[in-house]
C-alpha positions in Angstrom: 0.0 0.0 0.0 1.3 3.6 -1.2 1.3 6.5 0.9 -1.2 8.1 -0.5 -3.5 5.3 0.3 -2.7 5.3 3.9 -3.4 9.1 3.8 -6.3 8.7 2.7 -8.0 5.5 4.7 -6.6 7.4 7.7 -8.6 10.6 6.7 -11.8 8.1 6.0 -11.4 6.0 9.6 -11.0 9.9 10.8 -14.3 11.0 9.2 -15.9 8.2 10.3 -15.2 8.0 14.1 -15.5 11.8 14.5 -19.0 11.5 12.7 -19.9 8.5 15.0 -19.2 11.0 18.1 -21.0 13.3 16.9 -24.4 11.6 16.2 -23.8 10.1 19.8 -23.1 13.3 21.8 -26.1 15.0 19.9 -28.5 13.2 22.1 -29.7 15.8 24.4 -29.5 13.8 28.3 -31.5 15.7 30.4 -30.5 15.0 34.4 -33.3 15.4 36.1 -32.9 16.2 40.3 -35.1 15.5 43.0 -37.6 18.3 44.2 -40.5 16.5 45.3 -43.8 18.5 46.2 -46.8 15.9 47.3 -49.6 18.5 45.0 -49.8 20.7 42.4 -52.9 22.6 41.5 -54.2 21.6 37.9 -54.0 25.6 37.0 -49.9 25.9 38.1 -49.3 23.6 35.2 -51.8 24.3 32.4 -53.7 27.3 30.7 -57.2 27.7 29.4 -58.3 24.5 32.1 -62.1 23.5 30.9 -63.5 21.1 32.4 -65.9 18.5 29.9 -68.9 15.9 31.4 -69.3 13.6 28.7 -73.4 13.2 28.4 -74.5 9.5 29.4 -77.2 7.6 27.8 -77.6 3.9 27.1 -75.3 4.3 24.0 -73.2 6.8 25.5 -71.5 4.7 28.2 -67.5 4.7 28.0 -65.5 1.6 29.0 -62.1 1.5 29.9 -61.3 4.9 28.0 -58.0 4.4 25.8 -57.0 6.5 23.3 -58.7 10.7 23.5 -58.1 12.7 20.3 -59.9 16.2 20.2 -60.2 17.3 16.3 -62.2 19.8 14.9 -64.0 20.5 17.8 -64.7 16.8 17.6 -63.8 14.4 20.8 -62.5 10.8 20.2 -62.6 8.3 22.4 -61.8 4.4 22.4 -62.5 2.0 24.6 -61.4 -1.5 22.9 -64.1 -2.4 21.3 -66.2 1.2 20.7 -64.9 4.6 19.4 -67.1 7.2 20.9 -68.0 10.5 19.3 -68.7 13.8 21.9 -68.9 17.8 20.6 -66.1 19.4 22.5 -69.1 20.1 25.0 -69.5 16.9 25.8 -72.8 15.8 24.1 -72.8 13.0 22.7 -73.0 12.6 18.7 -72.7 8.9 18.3 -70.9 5.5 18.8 -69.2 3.2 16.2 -68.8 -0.4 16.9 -67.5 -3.1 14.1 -67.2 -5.6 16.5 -66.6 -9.7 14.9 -64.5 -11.7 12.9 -66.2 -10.8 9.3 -65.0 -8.6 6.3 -64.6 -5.0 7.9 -65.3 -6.1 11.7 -62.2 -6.2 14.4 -61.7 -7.6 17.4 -60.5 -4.9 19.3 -59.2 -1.8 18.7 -55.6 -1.2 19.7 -55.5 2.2 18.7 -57.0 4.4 15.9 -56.2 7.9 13.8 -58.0 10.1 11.4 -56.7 11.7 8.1 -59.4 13.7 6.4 -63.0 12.1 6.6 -61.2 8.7 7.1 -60.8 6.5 10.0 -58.1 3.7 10.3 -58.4 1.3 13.3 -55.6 -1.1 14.4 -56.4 -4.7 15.4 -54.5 -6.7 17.1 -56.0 -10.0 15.1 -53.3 -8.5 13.2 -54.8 -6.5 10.8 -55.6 -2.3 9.3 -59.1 -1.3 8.6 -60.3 2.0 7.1 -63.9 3.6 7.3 -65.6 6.6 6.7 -66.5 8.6 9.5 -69.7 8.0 9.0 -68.3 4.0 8.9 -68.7 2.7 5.8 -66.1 0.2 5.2 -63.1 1.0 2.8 -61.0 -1.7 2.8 -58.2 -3.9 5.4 -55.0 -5.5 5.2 -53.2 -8.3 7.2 -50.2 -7.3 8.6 -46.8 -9.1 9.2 -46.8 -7.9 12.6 -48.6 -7.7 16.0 -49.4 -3.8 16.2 -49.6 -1.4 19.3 -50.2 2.2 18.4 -50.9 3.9 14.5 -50.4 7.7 13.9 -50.8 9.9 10.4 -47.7 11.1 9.4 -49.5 13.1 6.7 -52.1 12.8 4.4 -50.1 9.8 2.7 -48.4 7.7 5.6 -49.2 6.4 8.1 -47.3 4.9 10.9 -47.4 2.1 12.8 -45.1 1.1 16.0 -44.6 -2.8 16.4 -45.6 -4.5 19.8 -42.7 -6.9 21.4 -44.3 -10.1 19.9 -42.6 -10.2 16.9 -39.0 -10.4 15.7 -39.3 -7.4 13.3 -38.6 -3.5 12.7 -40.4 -1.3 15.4 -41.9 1.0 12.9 -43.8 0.7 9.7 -45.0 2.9 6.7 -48.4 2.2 5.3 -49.6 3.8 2.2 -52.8 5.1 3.5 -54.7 5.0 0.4 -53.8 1.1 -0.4 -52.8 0.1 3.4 -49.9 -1.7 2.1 -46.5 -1.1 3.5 -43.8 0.8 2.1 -40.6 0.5 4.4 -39.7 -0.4 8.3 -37.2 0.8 9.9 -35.4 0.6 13.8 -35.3 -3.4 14.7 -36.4 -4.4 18.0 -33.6 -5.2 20.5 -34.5 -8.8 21.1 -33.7 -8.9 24.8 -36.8 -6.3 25.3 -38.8 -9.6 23.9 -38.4 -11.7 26.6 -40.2 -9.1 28.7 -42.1 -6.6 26.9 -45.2 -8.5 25.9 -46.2 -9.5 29.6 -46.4 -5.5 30.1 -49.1 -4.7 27.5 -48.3 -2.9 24.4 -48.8 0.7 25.0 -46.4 3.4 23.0 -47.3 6.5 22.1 -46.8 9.3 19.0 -46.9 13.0 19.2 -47.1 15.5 16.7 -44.1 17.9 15.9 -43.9 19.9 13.2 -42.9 18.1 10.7 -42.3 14.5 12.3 -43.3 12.4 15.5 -42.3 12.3 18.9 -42.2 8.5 20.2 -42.2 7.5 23.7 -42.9 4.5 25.4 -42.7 2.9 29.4 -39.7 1.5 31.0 -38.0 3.4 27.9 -36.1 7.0 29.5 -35.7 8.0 25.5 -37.7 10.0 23.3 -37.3 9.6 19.5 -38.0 11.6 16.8 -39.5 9.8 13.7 -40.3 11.0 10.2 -40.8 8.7 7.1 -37.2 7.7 6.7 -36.2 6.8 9.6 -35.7 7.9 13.7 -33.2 9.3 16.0 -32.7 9.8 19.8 -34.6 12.8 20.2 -34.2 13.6 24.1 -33.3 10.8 26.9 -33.7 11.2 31.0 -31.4 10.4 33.9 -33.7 10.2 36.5 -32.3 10.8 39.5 -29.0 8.5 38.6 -32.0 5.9 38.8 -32.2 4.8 35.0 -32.9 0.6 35.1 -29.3 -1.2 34.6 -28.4 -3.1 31.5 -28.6 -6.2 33.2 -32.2 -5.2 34.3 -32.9 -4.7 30.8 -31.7 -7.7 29.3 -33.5 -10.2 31.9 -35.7 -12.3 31.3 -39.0 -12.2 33.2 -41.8 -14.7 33.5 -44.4 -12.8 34.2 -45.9 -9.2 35.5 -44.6 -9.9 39.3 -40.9 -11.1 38.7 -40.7 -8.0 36.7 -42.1 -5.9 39.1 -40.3 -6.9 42.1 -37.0 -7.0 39.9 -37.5 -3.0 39.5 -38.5 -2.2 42.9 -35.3 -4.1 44.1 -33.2 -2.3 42.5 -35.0 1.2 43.2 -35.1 2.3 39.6 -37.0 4.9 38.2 -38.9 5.1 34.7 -40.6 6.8 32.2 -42.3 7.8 30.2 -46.2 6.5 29.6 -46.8 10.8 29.1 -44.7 13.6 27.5 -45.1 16.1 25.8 -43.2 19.5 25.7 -42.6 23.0 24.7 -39.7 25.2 23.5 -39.4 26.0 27.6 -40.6 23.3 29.3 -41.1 19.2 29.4 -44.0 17.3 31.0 -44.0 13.6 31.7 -44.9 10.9 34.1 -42.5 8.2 35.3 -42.9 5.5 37.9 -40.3 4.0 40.5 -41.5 1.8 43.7 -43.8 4.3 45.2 -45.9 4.7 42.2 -46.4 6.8 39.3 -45.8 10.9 39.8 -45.2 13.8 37.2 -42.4 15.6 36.6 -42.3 19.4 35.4 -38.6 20.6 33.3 -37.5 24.0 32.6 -35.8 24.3 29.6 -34.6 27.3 30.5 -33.5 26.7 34.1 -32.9 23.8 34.2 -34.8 23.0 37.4 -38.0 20.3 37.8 -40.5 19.2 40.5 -42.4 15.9 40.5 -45.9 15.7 41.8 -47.4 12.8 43.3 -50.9 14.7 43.4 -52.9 17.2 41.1 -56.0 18.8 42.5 -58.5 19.3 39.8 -60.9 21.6 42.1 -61.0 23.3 45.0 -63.9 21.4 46.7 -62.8 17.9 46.0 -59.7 16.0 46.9 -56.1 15.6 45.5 -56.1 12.9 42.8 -53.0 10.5 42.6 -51.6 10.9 39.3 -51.3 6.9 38.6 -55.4 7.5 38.7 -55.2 9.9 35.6 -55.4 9.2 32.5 -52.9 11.6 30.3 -53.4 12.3 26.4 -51.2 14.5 24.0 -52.5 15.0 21.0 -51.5 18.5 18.5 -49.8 21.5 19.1 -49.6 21.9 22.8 -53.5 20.7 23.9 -53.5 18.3 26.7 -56.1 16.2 28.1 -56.6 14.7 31.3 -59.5 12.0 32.2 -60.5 11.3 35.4 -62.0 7.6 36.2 -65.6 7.7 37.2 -68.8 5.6 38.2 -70.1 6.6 34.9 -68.2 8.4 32.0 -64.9 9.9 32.6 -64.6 13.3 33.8 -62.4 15.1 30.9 -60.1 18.3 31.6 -58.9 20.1 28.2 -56.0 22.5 28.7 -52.9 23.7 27.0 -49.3 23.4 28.0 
């Protein structure tokens, strides 16, 4: 080999480890410290606080409430088997139910998203299905892969997250017009296999801009999608908390080894909410005491968790592990509150 050839695979093994450091040190780690206070009023954290009683009539009557979207005024909410459709009063407008094993019937619904006038539902049989909003039937497709949450990436794509039950990507493209897919991207790490499916499925999109924010529990990293591909976005220390390696690359038999695995070793977690603005962060993480929220300044640099947010001057504190916390567009929030009947809703921005 020449000099010049060893100049120049020098400069290219240069180039490449200085570009490898870079994409590594670009991840923002955010060190959160503790600052506990036991509440927070409802009105410290949010703006334009409106409360919302969903109306309840014999077809009316919520579930377990997953999934809330607000849009156009409209209010979205899915229970499993139901989507449910209030004004952003709270009366109620009407209920769509495709429940069975036929053409254009599910068996649950995992987790929907709207483009347009159109409506695609995720089931975890595992299949896509697209209605009208007024739900007439537009077509399905089988997927390759057990699916956990679905988001629009734009009037073309959408995108689907993987649940921990198959060996495959963790994100997929669908053509929303044919429901086929396009592309996949960001394997699953296959320890997170022998563990993640015994925890339920749940991950989460959020709108920004021009891509998605992804977040999911027992995960301290946010990541930033858009049709190509992901990166690490933003990622927590939690009090010098995070779960070990080893943790994470156990294998757990069921809900209870893993849950006395974590309080063992005193870890902490996020992040089942987030959602942020240019100045500030909002999420919820859990360690052995439960789940509690955690405010960031951006500008300060300072946080304070809650373990309690009171909703209303004449009732109690509520424990934040009994809310149920939705991000949706732009900076709206929405917070449900578990009750005999339909949840009590609380719409605010952030």
């Amino acid at each position: 080999m020449n000099r010049n050839n060893v100049v120049f695979y020098f400069f290219l093994f240069v180039c490449l480890f200085t570009s490898c450091t870079r994409s590594q040190s670009e991840v923002n780690v955010i060190k959160i410290e503790r600052n506990n206070t036991d509440t927070v009023n409802i009105r410290k954290l949010f703006s334009n606080v409106r409360r919302i009683s969903l109306e309840e009539n014999d077809s009316s009557l919520i579930g377990l409430p997953g999934k809330m979207l607000m849009l156009r005024d409209t209010l979205y909410i899915a229970d499993g088997r139901n989507l449910f459709r209030f004004t952003d009063k709270g009366r109620f407008i009407s209920k769509f139910s495709k429940v069975g094993r036929g053409p254009g019937e599910y068996y649950c619904i995992c987790d929907f998203d709207i483009i347009g006038n159109n409506l695609y539902v995720i089931d975890n049989q595992p299949k896509i299905l697209a209605y009208t909003l007024n739900g007439t039937f537009l077509g399905s497709e089988e997927l390759s892969f057990f699916p956990a949450t679905i988001c629009a990436y734009d009037d073309k794509n959408l995108i689907l997250s993987s649940a921990y039950q198959s060996d495959v990507d963790k994100f997929h493209i669908l053509n929303s017009k044919t429901l086929e897919e396009t592309s996949s991207f960001h394997p699953i790490n296959k320890a997170e296999m022998n563990y993640r499916h015994i925890l339920g499925q749940y991950n989460f999109f959020r709108k920004k801009d021009n891509s998605l924010l992804f977040h999911e529990p027992y995960d301290n990293t946010v990541y930033e999608l858009n049709s190509k591909g992901d990166r690490e976005y933003e990622a927590f220390d939690l009090f010098g908390r995070n779960p070990s390696e080893d943790f994470m690359n156990s294998e757990y038999k069921n809900v209870r080894d893993f849950a006395m695995a974590f309080n063992s070793g005193n870890y902490c977690c996020g992040l089942n909410f987030y959602t942020e603005t240019k100045g500030k962060i909002l999420f919820t993480y859990k360690d052995k005491n439960g789940k509690k929220l955690c405010l960031y300044s951006r500008k300060t640099h300072e946080s304070g968790q809650f373990g309690y947010i009171k909703l209303s001057e004449d009732k109690p504190a509520i424990p934040v592990g009994r809310l149920l916390f939705s991000s949706f567009y732009e900076n709206q929030i929405m917070i449900g509150v578990l009750n005999e009947g339909n949840p009590i809703l609380y719409c605010c921005n952030f």
